[in-house]
N, C-alpha and C positions, 0 to 999 in steps of 0.2 A: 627730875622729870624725864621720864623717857620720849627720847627723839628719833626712834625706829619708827620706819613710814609703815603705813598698812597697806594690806594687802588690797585694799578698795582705793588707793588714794590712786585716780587714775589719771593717765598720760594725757598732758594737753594737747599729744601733736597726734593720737591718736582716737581711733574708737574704742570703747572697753570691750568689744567683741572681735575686738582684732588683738591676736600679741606681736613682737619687737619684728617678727619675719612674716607678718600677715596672715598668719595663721586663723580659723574660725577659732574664739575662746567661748564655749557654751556658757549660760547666763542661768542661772538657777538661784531666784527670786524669793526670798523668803516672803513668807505667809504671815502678813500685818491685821489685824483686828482694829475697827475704830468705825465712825458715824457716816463715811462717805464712802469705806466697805461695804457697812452694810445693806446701804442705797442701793449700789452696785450690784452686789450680790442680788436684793429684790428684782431690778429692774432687767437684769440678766437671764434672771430664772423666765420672768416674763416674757420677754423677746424669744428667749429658746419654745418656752412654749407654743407662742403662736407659729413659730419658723415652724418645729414637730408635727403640729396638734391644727395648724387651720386646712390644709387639705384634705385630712381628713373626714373635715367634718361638712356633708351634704347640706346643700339647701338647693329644694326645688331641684331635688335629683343631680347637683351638681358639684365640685366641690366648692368651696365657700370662694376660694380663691385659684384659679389655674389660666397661665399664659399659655396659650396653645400655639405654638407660633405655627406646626405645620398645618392648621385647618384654619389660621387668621381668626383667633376666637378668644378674645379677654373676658373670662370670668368674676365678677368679684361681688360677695354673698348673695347670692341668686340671681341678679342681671349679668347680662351678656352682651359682648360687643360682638360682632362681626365683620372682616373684612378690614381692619385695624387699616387706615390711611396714612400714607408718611407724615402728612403734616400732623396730624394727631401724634403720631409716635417722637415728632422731631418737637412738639411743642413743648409732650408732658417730660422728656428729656430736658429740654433749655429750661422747663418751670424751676423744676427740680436740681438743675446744677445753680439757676441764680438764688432760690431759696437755701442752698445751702451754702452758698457764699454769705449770704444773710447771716445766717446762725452763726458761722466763722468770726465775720467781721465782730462780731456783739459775745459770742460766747468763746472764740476760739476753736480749741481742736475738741470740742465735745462730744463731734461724732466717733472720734478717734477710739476716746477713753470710754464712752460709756455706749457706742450702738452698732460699730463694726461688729461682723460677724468675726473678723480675725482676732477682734481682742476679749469679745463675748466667749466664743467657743472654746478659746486658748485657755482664757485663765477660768471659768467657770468649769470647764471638764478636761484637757487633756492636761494642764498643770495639778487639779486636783487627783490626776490618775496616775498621775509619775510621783509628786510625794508621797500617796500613798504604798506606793509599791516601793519607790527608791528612798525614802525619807526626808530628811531635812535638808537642806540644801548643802549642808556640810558633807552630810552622809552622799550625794549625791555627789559632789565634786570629789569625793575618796570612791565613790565608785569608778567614776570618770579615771581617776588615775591609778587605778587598781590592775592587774594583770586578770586573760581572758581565763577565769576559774567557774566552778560549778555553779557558783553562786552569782557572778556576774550573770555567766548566761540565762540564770533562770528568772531573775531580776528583768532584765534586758528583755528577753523571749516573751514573757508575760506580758509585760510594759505594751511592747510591739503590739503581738498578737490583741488587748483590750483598744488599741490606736487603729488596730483595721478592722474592728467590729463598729465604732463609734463612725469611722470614716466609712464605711458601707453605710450604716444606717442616716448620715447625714445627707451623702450622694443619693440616696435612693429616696429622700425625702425633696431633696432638690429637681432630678429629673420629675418626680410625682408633679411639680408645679405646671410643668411643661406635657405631657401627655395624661396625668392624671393616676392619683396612687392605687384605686383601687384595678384601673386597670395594669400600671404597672407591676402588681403586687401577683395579678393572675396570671401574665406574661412569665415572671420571673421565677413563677414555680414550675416551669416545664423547661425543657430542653437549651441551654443558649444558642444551637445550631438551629431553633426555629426563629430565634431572634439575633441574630449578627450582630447587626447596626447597634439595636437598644442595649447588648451585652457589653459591647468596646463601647460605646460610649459612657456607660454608666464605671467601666471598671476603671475608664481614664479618668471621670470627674474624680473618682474615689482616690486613686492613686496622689491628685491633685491636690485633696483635702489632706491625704494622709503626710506627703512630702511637706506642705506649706504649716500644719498645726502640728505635725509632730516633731519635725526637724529645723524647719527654715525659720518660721516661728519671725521674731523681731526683725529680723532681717529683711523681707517685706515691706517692714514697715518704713526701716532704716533707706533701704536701697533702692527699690522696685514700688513702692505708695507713691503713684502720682501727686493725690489728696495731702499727702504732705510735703509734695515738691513746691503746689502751688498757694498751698496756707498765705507764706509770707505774702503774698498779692491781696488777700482776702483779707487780712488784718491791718489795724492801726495800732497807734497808741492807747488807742480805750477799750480794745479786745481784750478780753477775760484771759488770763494765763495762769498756770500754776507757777507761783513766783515765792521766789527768798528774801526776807528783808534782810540785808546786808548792812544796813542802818542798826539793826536790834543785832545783827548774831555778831558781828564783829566788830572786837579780832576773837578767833573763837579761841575756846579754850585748848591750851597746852603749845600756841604760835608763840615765835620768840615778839611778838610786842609787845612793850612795856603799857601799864598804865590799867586803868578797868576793863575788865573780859565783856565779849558779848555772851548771850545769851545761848550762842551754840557751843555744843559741848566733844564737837567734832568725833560724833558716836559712830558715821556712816552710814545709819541705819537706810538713812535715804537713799544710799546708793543701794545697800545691800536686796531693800524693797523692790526697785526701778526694774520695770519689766525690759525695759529698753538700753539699761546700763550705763546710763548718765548721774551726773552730780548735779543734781538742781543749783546748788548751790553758786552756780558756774553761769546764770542767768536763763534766759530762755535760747530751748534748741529745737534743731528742725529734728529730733527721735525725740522729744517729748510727746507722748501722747495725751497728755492733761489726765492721766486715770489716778490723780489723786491718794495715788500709794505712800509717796512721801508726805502727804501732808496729814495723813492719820499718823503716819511713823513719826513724826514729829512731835506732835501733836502728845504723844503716848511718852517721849521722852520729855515734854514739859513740865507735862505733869508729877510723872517722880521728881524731878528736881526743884518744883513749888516755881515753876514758871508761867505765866500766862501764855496758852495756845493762840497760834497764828502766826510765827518764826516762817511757817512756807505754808500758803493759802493761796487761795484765787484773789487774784489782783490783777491791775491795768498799767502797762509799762508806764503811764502817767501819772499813776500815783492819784489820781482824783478820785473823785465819785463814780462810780461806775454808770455809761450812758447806753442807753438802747439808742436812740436814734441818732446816730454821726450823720455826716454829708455821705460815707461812704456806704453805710445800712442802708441810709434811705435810697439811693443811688439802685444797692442789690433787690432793694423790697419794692421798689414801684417798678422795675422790670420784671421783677415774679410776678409783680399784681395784672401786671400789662398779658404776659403770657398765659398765665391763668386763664384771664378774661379771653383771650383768644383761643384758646384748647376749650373753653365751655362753649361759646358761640362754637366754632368749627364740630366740637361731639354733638350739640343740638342742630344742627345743619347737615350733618352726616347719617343722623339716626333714620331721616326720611327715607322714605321709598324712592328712589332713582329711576327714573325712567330713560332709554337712551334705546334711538332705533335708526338702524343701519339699512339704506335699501339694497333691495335686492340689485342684483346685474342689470336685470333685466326690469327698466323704469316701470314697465303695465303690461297688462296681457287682456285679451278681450274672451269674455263667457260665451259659450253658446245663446243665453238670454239677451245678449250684446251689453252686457255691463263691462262695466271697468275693474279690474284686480291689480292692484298694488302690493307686493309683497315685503315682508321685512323681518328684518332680526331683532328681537326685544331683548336688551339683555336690561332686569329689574335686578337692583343691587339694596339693600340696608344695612346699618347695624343697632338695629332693634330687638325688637322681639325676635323669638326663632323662630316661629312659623305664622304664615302671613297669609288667607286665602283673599283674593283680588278679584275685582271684577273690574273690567275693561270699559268706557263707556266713554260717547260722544258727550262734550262739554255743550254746546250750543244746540240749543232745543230747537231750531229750527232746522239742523242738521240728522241730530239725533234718529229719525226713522228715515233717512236716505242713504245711510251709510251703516252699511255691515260691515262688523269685527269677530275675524273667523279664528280663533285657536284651538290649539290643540285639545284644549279643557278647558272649562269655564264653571268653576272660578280657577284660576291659575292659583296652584299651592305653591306658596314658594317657603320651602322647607330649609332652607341654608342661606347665607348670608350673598349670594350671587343665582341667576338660571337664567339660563337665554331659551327661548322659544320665538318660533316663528309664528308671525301675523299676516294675517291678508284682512284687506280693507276691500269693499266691494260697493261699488254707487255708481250713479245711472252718469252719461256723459253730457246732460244739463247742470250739472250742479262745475263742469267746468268755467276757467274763464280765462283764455289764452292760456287754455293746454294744464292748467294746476288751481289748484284752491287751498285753503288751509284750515284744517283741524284741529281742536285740540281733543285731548284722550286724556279721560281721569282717570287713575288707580284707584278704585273703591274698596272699604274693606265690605267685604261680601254679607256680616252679619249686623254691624251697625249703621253701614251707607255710609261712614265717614271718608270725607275724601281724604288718602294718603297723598296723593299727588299730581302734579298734570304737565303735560307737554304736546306742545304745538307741532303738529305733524305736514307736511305738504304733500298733496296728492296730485300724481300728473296724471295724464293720459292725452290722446292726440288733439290736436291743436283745430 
C-alpha cells in the first residue's frame, strides 16, 4: 500500500492558501455536480437576476428599487420614502444585523454559502469564466506554473479582459441603485469630463469588484469578512454546520490502524472541491462557508463505492435533533421582533406631514388697518407621497375668521420631501390676552379636506 502524502493533504500549522514562506498559493476548485449544486446554482441565477434585472424595471415611473442617498429618497416598487431619518436608518440596520444573527444561531454560516454577493458572483460567473478559458483545475495550476509564452498571455489577456467587462457591468448596475440606471446609462454615454465625480467613482467601484472576484477571491473571506469573524458569537451547539462524521469515516482508508476501515476512502475530493481550501474533515472552521461543495463530493464518492450518503452533511455540533428555537435564537428573534416593531411605528410616524415654525426676529409688526402681523418660517417636511398640495387653516371655529393666514400660494405645493416658506398670521388686537394667544393651524390636503396635520402656534403682539 502506498504511503506517498498527497498533494492536498494539508499543513495543520498552516492555511492551504499560504506555502512554507507565506507565499499566496492560488486555489483552483474543481467543479462538483450533485442536489445542493443544483439548489445553489438555481438560487444564484435568482439572486443575480434580481441584483441585474430590478432597477431596471419602472413602476410608476420609477425604478422598482433605488437608494438615493444624495436626494434622501428610498425607492422600493413604486413607494417612496423621503428625507430617510437616522433613527429609521439606525433601526432598519440593528433589525437586520439581529435577524441575521437569528439565522446564524439556527442555520449557521448560510448567508455565507448560499447569498453573499462574494460567493454568488465568484462561483456562478467569474469561476465559470476562468475554467472555461483556462480549463480544469489541473490545467490551471500547469498554467499557473508554466513560463510567460503566447499562449499563457492570451489565456491570461482574455480571462482579464472578460473580468473587466462583467466588473464594469456589475459596478454600473450597482451605482444604478444609488442615482438610478436609466439616468446613469445617459450620463455615461457622453463625455467622462462632463461627469468627473460619477466617472471615478464608478471606475473605483469597478476596479474594487474586479481586484476582490478576480484575484483576492477567498481571502476576503478568510482575512477581511467581519461576518465570519463574529459567527462564533452567533452560534451554538444546535447551529447547522457542514460536519464530518468521524464516527462513520474512521480510520479512513489506506491509515496505518489496524482493525475495520471507516467509510472514507481518503479521495480528497473534499478538499480538492472547497472554495476556501480547507479539509472538512478536520471539524468546523472559521473559512468554512457552509456552500455545501464537500458534501455533494462526497456524497458522489459513496455512491460508487455502494455506501450510504451522509459521510459530511448539515449537522449540529450536538449531535441531536436539530432545534429552531434555543435560548439563544429566541434571545436574537424577539429583539428583531422588538426593532421591527419600532422601525414600523417610527416609518408610520414619519410618513405624516411635519409642521415646525420658527418666529421671526421681529415678535409683530402693526398694519396700517391697525392689525397685528406675526411673521414666520414654515418649514413642512414628509416621507410620503411626492407631491402634496395643503391648505393652511385655523383649527378653532371661533378663531377661524379673526385670523388671516397669508402665503406665498395657497395651496402650498410641496413637491419634495422638505420647503420652508414664510407665513404671516394677521388678527385684530382683541383676540389678545396678556400680549399672546394661542392657535392651532391644520395642514389640509387641498382636494379631500383630510387633515394631514396640526400644530399649536402662539401669537403675540403688545401687552
Amino acid at each position: 500500500m502506498s504511503t506517498s502524502k498527497s498533494i492536498f493533504e494539508l499543513d495543520p500549522e498552516r492555511l492551504a492558501t499560504t506555502d512554507v514562506d507565506g507565499n499566496r498559493v492560488y486555489l483552483h476548485p474543481q467543479e462538483i455536480n450533485g442536489k445542493w449544486q443544483k439548489r445553489r446554482s438555481v438560487f444564484f441565477w435568482f439572486l443575480i437576476g434580481i441584483y441585474l434585472v430590478l432597477p431596471w424595471i419602472n413602476i410608476k415611473g420609477k425604478p422598482a428599487l433605488q437608494i438615493d442617498i444624495f436626494h434622501r429618497e428610498f425607492t422600493f416598487l413604486g413607494e417612496t420614502l423621503y428625507g430617510m431619518e437616522p433613527v429609521l436608518m439606525f433601526l432598519a440596520a440593528a433589525c437586520l444585523l439581529f435577524m441575521m444573527a437569528f439565522i446564524t444561531s439556527v442555520y449557521g454560516r448560510v448567508w455565507c454559502g448560499w447569498a453573499c454577493p462574494q460567493t454568488v458572483f465568484i462561483q456562478a460567473l467569474f469561476l465559470k469564466i476562468e475554467t472555461f478559458i483556462e480549463g480544469t483545475p489541473k490545467q490551471q495550476r500547469e498554467l499557473d506554473a508554466s513560463s510567460w509564452n503566447a499562449h499563457k498571455i492570451f489565456k491570461r489577456g482574455l480571462k482579464w479582459f472578460l473580468f473587466v467587462l462583467l466588473s464594469l457591468h456589475i459596478a454600473h448596475t450597482f451605482i444604478g441603485y444609488l442615482l438610478g440606471p436609466r439616468e446613469l446609462l445617459l450620463k455615461t454615454m457622453g463625455s467622462p469630463l462632463e461627469n468627473w465625480g460619477l466617472f471615478l467613482t464608478t471606475m473605483t467601484v469597478t476596479g474594487i469588484f474586479l481586484f476582490d472576484f478576480g484575484w483576492f477571491r477567498e481571502q476576503f473571506c478568510i482575512i477581511m469578512c467581519p461576518y465570519g469573524r463574529i459567527q462564533s458569537v452567533m452560534m451554538d451547539e444546535n447551529s447547522l454546520v457542514v460536519a464530518y462524521d468521524a464516527k462513520r469515516g474512521e480510520p479512513r482508508f489506506g491509515s496505518s490502524e489496524k482493525g475495520a476501515q471507516g467509510d472514507c476512502v481518503n479521495c480528497y475530493l473534499c478538499v480538492k472541491v472547497c472554495p476556501t481550501g480547507i479539509d472538512i474533515r478536520r471539524g468546523t472552521q472559521l473559512e468554512c462557508i457552509h456552500c455545501t461543495r464537500c458534501i455533494d463530493a462526497c456524497d458522489n464518492v459513496m455512491d460508487k463505492i455502494k455506501k450510504p450518503r451522509g459521510l459530511i452533511k448539515y449537522n449540529s455540533e450536538s449531535k441531536e435533533q436539530h432545534k429552531v428555537f434555543t435560548p439563544r435564537s429566541r434571545i436574537y428573534f424577539s429583539i428583531s421582533l422588538i426593532l421591527l416593531t419600532a422601525f414600523i411605528y417610527f416609518l408610520h410616524s414619519s410618513t405624516k406631514l411635519k409642521l415646525v415654525f420658527l418666529r421671526a426676529k421681529l415678535p409683530y409688526s402693526m398694519t396700517q388697518e391697525g392689525k397685528i402681523m406675526n411673521q414666520f418660517q414654515l418649514k413642512l417636511s414628509h416621507q410620503g407621497r411626492e407631491h402634496l398640495s395643503v391648505d393652511l387653516k385655523i383649527q378653532e371655529p371661533e378663531l377661524a375668521n379673526k385670523i388671516e393666514i397669508i402665503t406665498p400660494k395657497q395651496p402650498v405645493e410641496l413637491d419634495k420631501a422638505e420647503k420652508k416658506i414664510v407665513v404671516f398670521f394677521r388678527f385684530h388686537s382683541d383676540l389678545l390676552n396678556a400680549g399672546k394667544f394661542k392657535a392651532t393651524v391644520q395642514a389640509i390636503d387641498h382636494k379631500s379636506q383630510l387633515v394631514f396635520s396640526e400644530k399649536e402656534v402662539t401669537l403675540v403682539g403688545p401687552n
